[in-house]
C-alpha positions as CSV (number, residue, x, y, z in Angstrom):
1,X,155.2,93.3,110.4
2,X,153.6,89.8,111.0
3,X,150.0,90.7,110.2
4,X,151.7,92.4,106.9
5,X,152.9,88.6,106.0
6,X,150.2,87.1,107.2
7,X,148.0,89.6,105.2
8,X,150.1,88.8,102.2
9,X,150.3,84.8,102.6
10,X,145.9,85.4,103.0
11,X,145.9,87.7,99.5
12,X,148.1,84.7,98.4
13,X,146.2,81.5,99.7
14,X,143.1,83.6,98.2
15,X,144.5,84.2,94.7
16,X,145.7,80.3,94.3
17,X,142.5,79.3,95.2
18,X,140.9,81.2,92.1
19,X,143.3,80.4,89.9
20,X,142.4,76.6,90.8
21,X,138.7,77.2,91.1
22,X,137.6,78.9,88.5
23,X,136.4,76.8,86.2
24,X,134.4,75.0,88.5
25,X,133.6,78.0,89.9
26,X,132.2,79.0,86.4
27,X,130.2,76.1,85.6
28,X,128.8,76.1,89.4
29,X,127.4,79.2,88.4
30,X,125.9,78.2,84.8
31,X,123.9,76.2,86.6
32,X,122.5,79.4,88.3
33,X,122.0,81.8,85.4
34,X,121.5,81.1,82.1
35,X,123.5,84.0,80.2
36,X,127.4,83.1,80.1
37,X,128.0,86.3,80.9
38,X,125.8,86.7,83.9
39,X,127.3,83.7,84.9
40,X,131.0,85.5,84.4
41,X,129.5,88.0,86.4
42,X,128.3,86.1,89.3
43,X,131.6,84.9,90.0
44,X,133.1,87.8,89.8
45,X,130.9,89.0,92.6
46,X,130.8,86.2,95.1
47,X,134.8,86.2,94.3
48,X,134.3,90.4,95.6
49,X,132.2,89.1,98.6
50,X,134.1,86.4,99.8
51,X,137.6,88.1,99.6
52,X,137.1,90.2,103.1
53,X,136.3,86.9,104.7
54,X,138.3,84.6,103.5
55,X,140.5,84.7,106.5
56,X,137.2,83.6,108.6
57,X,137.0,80.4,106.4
58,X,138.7,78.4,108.8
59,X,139.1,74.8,106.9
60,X,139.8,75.8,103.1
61,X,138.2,72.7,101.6
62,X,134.6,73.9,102.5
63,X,136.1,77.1,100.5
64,X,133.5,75.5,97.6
65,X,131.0,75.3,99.4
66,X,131.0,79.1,100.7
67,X,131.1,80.2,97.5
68,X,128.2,78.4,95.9
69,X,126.3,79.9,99.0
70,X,127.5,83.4,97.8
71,X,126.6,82.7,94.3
72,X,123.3,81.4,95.4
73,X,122.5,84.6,97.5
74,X,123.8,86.9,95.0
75,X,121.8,85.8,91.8
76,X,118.8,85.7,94.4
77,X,119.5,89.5,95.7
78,X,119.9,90.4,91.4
79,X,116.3,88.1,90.6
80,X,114.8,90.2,93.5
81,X,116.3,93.5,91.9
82,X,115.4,92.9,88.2
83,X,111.8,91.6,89.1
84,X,111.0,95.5,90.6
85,X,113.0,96.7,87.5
86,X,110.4,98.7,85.1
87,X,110.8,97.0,81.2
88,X,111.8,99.3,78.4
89,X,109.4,99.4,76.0
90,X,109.5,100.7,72.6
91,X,106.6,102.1,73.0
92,X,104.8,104.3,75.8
93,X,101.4,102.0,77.1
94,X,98.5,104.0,76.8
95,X,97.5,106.4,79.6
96,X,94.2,106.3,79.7
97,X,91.6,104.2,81.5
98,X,89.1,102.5,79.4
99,X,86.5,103.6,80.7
100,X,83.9,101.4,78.7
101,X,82.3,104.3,76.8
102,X,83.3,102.5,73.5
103,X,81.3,99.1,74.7
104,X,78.1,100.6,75.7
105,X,77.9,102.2,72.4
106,X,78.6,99.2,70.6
107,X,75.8,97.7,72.6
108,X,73.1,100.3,71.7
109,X,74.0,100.0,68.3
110,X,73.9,96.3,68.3
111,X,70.5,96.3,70.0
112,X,69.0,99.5,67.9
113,X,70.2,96.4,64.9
114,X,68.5,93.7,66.5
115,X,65.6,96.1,66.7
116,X,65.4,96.0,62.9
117,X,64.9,92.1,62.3
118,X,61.8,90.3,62.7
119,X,60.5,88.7,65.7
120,X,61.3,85.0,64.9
121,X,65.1,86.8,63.2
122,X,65.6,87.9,66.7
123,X,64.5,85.3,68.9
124,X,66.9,82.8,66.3
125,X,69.9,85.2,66.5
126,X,69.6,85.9,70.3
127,X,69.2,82.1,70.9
128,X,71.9,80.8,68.5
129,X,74.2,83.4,69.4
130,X,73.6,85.0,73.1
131,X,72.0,81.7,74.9
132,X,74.7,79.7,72.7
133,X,72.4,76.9,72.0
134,X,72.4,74.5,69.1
135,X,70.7,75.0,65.9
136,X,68.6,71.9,67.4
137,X,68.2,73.0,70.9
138,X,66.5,76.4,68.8
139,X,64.4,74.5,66.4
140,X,62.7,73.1,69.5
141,X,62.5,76.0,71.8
142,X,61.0,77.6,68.8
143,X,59.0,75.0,67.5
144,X,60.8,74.9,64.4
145,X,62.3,73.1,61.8
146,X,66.5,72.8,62.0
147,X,66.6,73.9,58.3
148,X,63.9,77.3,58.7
149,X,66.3,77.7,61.8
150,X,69.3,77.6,59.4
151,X,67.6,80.0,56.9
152,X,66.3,82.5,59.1
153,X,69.7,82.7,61.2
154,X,71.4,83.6,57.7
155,X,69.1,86.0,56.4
156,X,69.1,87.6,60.1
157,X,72.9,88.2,59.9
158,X,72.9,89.3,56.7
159,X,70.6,92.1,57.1
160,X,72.5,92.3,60.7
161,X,75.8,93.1,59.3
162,X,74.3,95.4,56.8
163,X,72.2,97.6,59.3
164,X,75.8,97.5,62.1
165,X,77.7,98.6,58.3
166,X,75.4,101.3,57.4
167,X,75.2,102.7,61.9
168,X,78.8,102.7,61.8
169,X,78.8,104.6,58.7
170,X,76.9,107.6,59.7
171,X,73.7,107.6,58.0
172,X,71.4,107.1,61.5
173,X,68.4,104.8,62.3
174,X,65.2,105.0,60.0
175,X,62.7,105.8,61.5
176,X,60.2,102.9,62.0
177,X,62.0,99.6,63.9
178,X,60.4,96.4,62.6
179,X,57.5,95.5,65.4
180,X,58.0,93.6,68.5
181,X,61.0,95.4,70.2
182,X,63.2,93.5,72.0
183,X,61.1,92.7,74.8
184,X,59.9,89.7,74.2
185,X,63.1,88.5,73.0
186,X,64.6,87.7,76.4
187,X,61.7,85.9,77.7
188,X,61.8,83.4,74.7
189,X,65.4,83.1,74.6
């Protein structure tokens, strides 16, 4: 009959405790988790946790402290748990591997392109745009002018974009590339 009692004045001692608490409870555990809810929920927990031990808190007024260690482990143990979680997603990624098929053809058919300007075209485009040097830096590593560097690097990209339109439009590669290859490209550029 005594542990009844005493089990009833510990249910007791417990529930006056949260009834005092809980607000302070609450915002100790805003400061944890954003969501108001969560927060709600966080309490409720630690509350849940600590109840089997509350007879093993020997001095009450360290009661606080307890539970903001409880709260402190639990939204840990739930960060730990979501961060495995797998995200819902409207849609399904894509299953397949790129597998860089789609690049290398876009490569040959950049470089069947380039094959169709001129020498100097080329050796302006490949400068300006694969070395990255300045319409200056060009002029002088091809001995010319900024200006001719300027005029050839449009006309170049012009007929660029219009041989890349008409290869991605199905008609195929004429037959004859402009001379010089791209060879001797790399060794200017």
């Amino acid at each position: 009959m005594a542990a009844n009692a005493q089990g009833t004045a510990q249910v007791m001692d417990f529930e006056e405790y949260v009834r005092n608490r809980q607000e302070a409870l609450l915002r100790s555990a805003r400061r944890l988790v954003p969501d108001p809810i969560d927060a709600q929920d966080l309490v409720q927990t630690a509350l849940a946790r600590t109840y089997p031990r509350w007879g093993d808190i020997a001095d009450k007024s360290l009661a606080d402290a307890y539970m903001r260690r409880v709260m402190i482990n639990t939204r840990t143990e739930w960060w730990r748990a979501r961060r495995l979680e797998e995200v819902p997603t409207p849609e399904l990624p894509e299953g397949s591997v790129d597998d860089g098929a789609e690049q290398r053809a876009d490569r040959a058919m950049l470089l069947d392109a380039l094959g169709m300007l001129a020498p100097k075209q080329r050796q302006v485009v490949l400068l300006r745009h694969y070395r990255q040097l300045s319409t200056e830096e060009t002029a002088h590593a091809l001995g010319m002018s900024v200006g001719t560097v300027k005029s050839t690097l449009h006309r170049a990209l012009a007929r660029l974009r219009a041989e890349l339109e008409r290869q991605s439009n199905g008609y195929g590669r004429p037959v004859e590339p402009a001379t010089g290859g791209t060879e001797g490209v790399c060794a200017a550029a």
